[in-house]
C-alpha positions in Angstrom: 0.0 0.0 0.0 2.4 2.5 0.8 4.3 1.8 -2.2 1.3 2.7 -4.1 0.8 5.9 -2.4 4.5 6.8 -2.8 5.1 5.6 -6.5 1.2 7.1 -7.9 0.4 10.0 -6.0 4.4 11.2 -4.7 3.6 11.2 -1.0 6.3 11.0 1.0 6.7 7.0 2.9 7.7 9.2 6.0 4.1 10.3 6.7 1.8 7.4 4.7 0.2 5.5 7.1 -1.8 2.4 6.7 -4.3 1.2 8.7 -6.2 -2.6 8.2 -9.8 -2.9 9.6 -11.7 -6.4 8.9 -14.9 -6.0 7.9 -17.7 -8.6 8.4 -19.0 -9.9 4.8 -22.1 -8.9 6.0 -21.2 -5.2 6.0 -20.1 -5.4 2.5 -22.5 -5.6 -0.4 -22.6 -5.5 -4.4 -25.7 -4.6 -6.0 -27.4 -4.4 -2.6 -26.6 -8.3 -1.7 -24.2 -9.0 0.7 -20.8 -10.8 0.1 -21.7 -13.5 3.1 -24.8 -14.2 0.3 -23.0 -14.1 -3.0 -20.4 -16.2 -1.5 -23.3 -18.8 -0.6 -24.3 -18.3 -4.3 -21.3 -18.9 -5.7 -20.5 -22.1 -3.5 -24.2 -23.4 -4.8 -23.1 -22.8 -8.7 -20.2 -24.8 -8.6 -20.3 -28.5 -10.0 
């Protein structure tokens, strides 16, 4: 990540900061379904 920041935008690695936070499938969505339910979709589509 900070490589990103420092190659594409030319911030300085001295003050780039990165900071993970999980995030419950639930609490993330595509086309208003959640990823817990189009992961159960996609496990059901498979042979």
């Amino acid at each position: 990540m900070t490589d990103v920041l420092v190659e594409e935008l030319g911030r300085n690695p001295e003050f780039v900061f990165v900071v993970i936070d999980e995030v419950a499938t639930d609490n993330w969505g595509r086309k208003g379904v959640s990823l817990t339910e189009l992961s159960q979709q996609a496990e059901g589509e498979k042979p």
